[in-house]
C-alpha positions as CSV (number, residue, x, y, z in Angstrom):
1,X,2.2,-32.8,-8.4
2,X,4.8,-34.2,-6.2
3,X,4.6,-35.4,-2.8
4,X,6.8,-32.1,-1.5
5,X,4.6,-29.6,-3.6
6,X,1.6,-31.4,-1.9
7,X,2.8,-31.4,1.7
8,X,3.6,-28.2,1.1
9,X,0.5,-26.6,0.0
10,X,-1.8,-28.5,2.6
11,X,0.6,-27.4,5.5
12,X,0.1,-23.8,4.2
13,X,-3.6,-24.1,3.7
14,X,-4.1,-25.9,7.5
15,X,-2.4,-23.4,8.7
16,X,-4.0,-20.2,7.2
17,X,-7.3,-21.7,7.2
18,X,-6.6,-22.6,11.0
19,X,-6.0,-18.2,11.9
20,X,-2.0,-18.7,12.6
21,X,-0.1,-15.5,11.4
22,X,1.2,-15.3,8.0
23,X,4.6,-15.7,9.2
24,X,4.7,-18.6,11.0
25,X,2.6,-20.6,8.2
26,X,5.0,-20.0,5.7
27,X,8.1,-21.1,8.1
28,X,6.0,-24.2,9.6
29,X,4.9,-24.9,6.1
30,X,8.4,-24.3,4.3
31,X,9.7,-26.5,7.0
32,X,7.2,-29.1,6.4
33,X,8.3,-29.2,2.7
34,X,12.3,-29.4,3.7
35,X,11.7,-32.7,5.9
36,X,9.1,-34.5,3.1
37,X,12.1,-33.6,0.4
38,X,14.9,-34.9,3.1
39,X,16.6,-31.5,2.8
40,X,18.2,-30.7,6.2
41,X,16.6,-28.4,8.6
42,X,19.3,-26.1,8.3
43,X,18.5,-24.9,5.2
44,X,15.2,-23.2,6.5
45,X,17.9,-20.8,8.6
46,X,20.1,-20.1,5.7
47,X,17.2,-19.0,3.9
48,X,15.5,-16.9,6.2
49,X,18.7,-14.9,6.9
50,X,20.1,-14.7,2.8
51,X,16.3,-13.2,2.6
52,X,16.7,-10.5,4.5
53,X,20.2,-9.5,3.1
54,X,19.3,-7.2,0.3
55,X,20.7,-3.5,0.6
56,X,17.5,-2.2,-0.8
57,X,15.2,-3.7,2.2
58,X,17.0,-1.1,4.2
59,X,14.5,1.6,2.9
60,X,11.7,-0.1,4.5
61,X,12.5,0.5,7.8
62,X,13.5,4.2,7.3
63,X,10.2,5.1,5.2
64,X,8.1,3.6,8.4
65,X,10.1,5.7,11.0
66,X,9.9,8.2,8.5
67,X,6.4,8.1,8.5
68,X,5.8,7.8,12.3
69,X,7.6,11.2,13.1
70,X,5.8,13.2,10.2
71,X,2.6,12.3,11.6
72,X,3.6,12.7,15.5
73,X,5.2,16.1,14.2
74,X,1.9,17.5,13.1
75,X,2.1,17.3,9.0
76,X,-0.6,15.2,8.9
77,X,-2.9,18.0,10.4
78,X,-1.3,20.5,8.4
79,X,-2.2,18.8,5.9
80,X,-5.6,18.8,6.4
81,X,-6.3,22.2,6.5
82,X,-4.2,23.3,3.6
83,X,-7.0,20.3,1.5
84,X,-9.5,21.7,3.4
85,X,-9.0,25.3,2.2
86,X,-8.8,24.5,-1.1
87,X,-12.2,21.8,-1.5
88,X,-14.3,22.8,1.4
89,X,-16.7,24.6,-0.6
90,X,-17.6,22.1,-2.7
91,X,-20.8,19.4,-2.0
92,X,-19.2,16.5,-0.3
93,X,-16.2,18.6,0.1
94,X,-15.1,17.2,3.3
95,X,-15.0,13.7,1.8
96,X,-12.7,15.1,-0.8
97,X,-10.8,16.8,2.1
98,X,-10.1,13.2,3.6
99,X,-9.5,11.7,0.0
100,X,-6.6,14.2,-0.6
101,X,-5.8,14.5,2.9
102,X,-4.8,10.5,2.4
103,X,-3.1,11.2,-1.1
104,X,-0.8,13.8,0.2
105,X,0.1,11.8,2.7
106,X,0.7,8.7,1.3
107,X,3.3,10.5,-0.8
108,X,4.9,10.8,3.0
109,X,3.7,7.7,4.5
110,X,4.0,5.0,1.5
111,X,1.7,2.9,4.1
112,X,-1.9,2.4,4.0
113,X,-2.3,1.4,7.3
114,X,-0.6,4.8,8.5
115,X,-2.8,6.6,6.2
116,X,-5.6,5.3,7.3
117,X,-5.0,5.6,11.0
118,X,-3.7,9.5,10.9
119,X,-5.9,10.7,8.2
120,X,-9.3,8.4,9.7
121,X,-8.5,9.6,13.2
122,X,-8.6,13.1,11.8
123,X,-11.7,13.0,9.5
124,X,-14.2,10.9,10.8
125,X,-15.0,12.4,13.5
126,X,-15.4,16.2,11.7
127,X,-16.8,14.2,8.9
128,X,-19.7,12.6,11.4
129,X,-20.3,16.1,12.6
130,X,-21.4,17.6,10.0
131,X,-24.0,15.1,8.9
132,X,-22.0,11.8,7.3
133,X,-22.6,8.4,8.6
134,X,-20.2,7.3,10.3
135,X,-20.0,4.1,8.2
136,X,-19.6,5.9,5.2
137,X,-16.9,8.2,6.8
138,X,-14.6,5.2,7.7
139,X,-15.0,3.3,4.7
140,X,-13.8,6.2,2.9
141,X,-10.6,6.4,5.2
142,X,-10.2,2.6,5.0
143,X,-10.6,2.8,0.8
144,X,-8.3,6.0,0.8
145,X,-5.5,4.5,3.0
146,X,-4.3,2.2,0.4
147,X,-3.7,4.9,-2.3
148,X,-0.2,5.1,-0.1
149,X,0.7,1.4,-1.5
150,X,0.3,3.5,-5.5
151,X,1.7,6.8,-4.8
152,X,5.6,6.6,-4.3
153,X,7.4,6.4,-1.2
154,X,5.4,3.0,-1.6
155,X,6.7,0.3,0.5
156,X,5.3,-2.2,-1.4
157,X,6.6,-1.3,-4.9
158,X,9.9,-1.4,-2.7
159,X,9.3,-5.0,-2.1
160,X,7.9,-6.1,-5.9
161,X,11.4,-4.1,-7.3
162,X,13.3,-6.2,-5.0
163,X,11.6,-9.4,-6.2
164,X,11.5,-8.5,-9.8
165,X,14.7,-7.0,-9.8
166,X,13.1,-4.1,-11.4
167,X,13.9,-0.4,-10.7
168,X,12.3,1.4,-8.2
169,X,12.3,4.2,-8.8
170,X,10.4,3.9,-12.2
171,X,8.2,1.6,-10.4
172,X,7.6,4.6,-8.4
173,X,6.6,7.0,-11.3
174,X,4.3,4.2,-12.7
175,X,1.8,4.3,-9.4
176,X,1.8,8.2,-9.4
177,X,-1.1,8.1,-12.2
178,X,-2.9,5.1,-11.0
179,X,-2.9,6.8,-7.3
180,X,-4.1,10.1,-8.5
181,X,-6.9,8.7,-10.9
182,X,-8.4,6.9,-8.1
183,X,-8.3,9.7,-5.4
184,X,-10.0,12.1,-8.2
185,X,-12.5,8.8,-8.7
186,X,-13.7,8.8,-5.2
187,X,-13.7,12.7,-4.7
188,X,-16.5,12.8,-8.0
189,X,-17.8,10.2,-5.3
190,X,-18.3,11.6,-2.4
191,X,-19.7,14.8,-4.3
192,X,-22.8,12.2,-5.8
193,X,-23.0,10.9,-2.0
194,X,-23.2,14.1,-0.3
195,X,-26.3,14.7,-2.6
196,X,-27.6,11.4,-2.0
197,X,-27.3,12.1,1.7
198,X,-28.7,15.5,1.2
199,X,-25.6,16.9,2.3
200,X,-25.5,19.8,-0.3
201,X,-24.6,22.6,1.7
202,X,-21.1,24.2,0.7
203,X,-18.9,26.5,3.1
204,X,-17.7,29.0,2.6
205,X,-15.2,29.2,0.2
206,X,-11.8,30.2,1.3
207,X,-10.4,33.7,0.4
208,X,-7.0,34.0,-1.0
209,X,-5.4,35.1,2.5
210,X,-6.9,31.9,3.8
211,X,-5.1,29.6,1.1
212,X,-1.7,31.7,1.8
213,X,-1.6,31.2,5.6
214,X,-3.0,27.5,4.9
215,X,0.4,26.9,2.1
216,X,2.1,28.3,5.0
217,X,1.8,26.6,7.8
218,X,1.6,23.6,5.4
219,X,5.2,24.1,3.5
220,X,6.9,22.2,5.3
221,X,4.4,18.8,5.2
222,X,3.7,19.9,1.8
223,X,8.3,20.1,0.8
224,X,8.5,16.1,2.5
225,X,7.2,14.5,-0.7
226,X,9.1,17.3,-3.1
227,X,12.4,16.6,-1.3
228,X,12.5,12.8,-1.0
229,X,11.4,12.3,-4.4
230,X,12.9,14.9,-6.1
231,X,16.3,13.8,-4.7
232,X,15.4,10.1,-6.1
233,X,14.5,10.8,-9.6
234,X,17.3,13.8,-9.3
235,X,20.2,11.0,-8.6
236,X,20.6,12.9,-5.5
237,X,20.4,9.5,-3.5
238,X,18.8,6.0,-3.7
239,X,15.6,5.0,-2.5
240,X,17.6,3.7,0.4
241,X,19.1,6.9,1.1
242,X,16.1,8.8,0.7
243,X,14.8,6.8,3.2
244,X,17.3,8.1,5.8
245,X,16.4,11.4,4.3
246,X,13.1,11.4,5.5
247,X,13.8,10.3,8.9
248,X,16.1,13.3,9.4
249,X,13.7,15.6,7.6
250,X,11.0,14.6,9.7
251,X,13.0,14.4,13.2
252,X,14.4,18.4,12.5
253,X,10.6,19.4,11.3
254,X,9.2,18.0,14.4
255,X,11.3,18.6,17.2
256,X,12.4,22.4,15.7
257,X,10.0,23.8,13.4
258,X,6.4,22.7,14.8
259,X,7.8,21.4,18.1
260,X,5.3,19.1,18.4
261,X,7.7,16.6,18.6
262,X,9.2,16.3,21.9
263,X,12.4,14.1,22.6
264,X,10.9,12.1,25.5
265,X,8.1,10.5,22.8
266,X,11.3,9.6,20.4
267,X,11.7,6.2,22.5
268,X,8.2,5.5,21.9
269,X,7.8,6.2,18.3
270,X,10.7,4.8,17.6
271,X,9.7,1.5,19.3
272,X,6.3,1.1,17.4
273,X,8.9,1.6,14.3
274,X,10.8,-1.2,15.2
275,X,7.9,-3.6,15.7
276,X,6.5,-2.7,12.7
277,X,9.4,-3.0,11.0
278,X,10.0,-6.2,12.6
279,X,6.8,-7.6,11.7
280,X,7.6,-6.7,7.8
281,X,10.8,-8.0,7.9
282,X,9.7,-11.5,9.9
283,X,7.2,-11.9,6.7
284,X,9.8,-11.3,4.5
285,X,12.3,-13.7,5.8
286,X,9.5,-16.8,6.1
287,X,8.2,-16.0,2.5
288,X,11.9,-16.0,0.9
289,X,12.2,-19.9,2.1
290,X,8.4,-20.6,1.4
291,X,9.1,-19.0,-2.0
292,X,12.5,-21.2,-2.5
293,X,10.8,-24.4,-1.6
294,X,8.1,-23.2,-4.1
295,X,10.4,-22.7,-6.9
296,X,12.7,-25.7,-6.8
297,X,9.1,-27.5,-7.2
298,X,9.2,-25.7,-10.2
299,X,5.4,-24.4,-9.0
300,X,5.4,-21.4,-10.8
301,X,6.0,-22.6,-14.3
302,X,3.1,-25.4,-13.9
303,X,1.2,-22.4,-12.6
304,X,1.7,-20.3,-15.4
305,X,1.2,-23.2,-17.8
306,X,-2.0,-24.3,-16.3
307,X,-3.3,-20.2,-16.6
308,X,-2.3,-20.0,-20.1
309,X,-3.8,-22.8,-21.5
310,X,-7.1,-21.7,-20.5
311,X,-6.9,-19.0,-23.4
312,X,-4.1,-17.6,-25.4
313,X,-5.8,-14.2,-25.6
314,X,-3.8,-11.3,-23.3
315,X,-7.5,-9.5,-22.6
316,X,-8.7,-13.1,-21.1
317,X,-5.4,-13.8,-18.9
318,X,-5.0,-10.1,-18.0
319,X,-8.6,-10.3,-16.7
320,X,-8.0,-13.7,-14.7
321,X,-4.6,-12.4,-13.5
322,X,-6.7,-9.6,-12.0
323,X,-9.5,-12.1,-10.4
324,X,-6.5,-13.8,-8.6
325,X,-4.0,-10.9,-7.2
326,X,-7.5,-9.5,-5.8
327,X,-8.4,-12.8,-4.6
328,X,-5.0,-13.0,-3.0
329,X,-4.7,-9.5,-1.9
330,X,-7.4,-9.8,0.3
331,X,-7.0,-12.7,1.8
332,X,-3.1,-12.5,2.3
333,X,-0.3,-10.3,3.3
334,X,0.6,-8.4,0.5
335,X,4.2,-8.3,1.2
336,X,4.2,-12.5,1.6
337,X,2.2,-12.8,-1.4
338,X,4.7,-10.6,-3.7
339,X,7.7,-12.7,-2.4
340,X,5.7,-16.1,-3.3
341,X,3.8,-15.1,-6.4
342,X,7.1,-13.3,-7.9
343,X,8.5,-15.7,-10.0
344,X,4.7,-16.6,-11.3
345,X,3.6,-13.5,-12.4
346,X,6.8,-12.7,-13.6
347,X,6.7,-16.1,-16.1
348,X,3.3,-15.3,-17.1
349,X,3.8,-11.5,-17.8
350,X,6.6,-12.3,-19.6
351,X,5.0,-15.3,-22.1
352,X,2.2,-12.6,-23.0
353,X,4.6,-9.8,-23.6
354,X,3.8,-8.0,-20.7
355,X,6.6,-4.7,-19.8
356,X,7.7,-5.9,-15.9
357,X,7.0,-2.1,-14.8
358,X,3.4,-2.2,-15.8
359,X,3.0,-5.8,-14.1
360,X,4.5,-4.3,-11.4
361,X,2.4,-1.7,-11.1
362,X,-0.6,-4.4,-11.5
363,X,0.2,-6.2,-8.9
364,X,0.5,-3.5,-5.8
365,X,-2.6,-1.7,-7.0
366,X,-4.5,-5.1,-6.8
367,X,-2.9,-5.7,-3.8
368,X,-3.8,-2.5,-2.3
369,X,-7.6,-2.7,-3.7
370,X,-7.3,-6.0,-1.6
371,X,-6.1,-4.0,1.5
372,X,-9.6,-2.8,2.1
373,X,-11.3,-5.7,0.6
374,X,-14.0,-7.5,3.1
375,X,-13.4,-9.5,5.0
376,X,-9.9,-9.9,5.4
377,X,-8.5,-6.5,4.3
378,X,-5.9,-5.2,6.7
379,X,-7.0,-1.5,6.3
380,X,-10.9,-2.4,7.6
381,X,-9.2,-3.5,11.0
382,X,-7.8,-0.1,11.3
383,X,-10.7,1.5,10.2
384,X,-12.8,-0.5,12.6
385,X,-10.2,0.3,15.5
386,X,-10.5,4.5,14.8
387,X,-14.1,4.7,14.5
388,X,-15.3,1.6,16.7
389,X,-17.8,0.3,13.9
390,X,-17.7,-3.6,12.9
391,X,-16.0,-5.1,10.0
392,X,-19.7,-5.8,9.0
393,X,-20.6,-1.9,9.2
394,X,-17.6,-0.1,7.4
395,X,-18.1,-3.4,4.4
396,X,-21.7,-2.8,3.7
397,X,-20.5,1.0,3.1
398,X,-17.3,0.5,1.3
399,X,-18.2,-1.8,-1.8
400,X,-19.3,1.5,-3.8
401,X,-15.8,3.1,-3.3
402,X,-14.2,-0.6,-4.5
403,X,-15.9,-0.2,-7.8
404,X,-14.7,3.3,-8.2
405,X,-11.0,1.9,-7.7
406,X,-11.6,-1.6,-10.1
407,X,-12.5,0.6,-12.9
408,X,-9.1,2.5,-12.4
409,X,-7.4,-1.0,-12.2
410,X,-9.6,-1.9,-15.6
411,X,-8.0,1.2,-17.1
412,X,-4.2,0.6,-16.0
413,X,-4.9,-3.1,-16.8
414,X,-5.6,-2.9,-20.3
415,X,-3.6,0.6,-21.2
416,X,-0.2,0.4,-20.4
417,X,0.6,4.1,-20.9
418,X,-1.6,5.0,-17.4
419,X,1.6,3.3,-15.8
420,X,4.4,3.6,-18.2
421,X,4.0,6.9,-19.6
422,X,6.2,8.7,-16.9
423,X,8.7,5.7,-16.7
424,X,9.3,6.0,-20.5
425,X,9.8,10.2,-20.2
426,X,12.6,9.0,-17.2
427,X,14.1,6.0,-19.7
């Protein structure tokens, strides 16, 4: 290994190791390569900026805001009780409640941060009420958040399309299958726990007027996901434009439908948009020059060498590809990882034959398992924020509900057609 590939691996390692945001170890660190190589400084800026200049980014930003008004607008309670109506009489049923609560709205979302906050903030205290521990209430919020990373608008198959230079929109048909196995995974789970907790007791279940006024005063959260994707796989708009779509849908449903949108709390929201935004895009810009310096070291191809000549069997790398993007997912940002890793996983999906849409799909469902992955997970902070538990509480609680979702990722791992058989009915 070269002296530039070396400086540049311990600077990133010092740094991460030593707690400094992601961001700012990949530009220190990217930097540190540039002066050991005697490339000018300048460079780093170029970099950053060319980074951020991709027309599809633009969706990011518009799916967060997007996100923020639908769940300040009141769909995200709406859509609660229209889950509720329909589940409620089963055992466990209020676990499956915030299960599909957090599917539905991931579909609106496409963050599992959001999900987890508007869905956890919701359910976990109803859920507590009626007899569930509190631990195991947020875990299942935390675990169910990240479904929004595998059911489309996801932000992060945005990202991995823009790294790949794979289309996103059949990206976003290949998580719709993975997302939905998993959320019917942990609803057969929370029915064995609510036994196991002696929590067998059904409600009622709801009569048919019930469901009606329930679809009712749910349409409108319910039509979000129908219109934005529809009008993507339509070729109404792009992903982009759908995007903007969702803003406007979400702004008119708030402020003139529900009216629980009111226009002096649009500076606010659309401030926290903007630093989370920012936040995604700063990441973005320090892992495109981090991810330069990495390839004109030519680290991916030694990377991919090394990997396959531990085995030439596609079960044996498949399963250590798997053991790494977890690895990574959960102790990483996702979005930095995807920019950094691209050109890797790329090379080795490609030497084994694997199609780009199904490795694309691999990577942001291991990434999002990694999302509530102890200890580092992202989603346990918001978890631990909502329901004021420990990172220590909600893990002890949450490793049952990992399994559920690593047997999913074992399925979409090793049979393509759980991720590409609605790509291949769009081709």
């Amino acid at each position: 290994m070269s002296d530039v590939a070396t400086g540049l691996l311990v600077a990133f390692l010092a740094l991460l190791l030593g707690g400094v945001p992601i961001a700012f170890v990949l530009g220190i660190a990217a930097l540190a390569g540039l002066l050991i190589a005697g490339i000018n400084p300048v460079v780093l800026a170029q970099r950053t900026i060319a980074g951020t200049q991709v027309f599809t980014l633009l969706a990011i930003p518009g799916f967060i805001l997007a996100g923020d008004l639908m769940m300040h607008g009141g769909l995200s309670r709406r859509l609660v009780r229209v889950c509720n109506t329909f589940v409620r009489h089963l055992t466990g049923g209020l676990g499956m409640v915030t299960v599909l609560s957090a599917t539905f709205f991931a579909a609106i979302s496409g963050s599992a941060p959001a999900t987890t906050a508007a869905i956890g903030g919701i359910m976990v205290p109803e859920m507590e009420k009626r007899g569930y521990r509190r631990d195991f209430s947020t875990a299942l919020a935390t675990v169910s958040g990240p479904i929004g990373q595998m059911i489309p608008p996801s932000i992060p198959m945005i990202i991995w399309g823009v790294v790949a230079e794979e289309s996103i929109a059949q990206l976003f048909l290949a998580g719709i299958i993975p997302g939905l196995m998993i959320a019917v995974g942990l609803m057969a789970f929370c029915y064995v726990s609510a036994r196991t907790m002696g929590i067998a007791h059904a409600d009622r279940r709801a009569t048919a007027t019930e469901l009606r006024e329930a679809l009712w005063e749910g349409k409108w959260a319910l039509a979000a996901p129908v219109i934005i994707l529809g009008g993507i796989y339509g070729g109404v708009f792009t992903p982009t434009e759908a995007a903007a779509v969702g803003v406007a849908y979400g702004l008119a449903v708030g402020l003139f439908v529900h009216r629980e949108l009111k226009l002096p709390d649009l500076p606010r929201i659309i401030l926290n948009s903007m630093k989370t935004t920012a936040i995604v895009v700063f990441i973005i810009a320090t892992a495109s020059v981090f991810g330069w310096m990495v390839a004109v070291q030519q680290l991916p191809t030694k990377a991919a060498e090394a990997i396959l000549s531990v085995s030439d069997n596609p079960i044996v790398i498949l399963m250590m590809l798997n053991l790494l993007l977890l690895f990574i997912g959960a102790v990483m940002d996702n979005i930095a990882a995807m920019i950094i890793l691209g050109g890797l996983l790329s090379s080795i999906g490609a030497q084994i034959g694997l199609d780009p849409i199904h490795l694309g799909a691999m990577v942001v469902i291991n990434f999002a398992i990694g999302m509530a992955t102890p200890p580092f997970g992202y989603s346990l902070f918001v978890g631990a924020a909502i329901s004021k538990l420990t990172i220590e509480q909600i893990s002890r609680a949450i490793w049952p509900m990992l399994l559920v979702q690593l047997v999913v990722l074992a399925l979409v791992t090793y049979i393509p057609a759980v991720t590409l058989l609605l790509p291949s009915l769009m081709r």
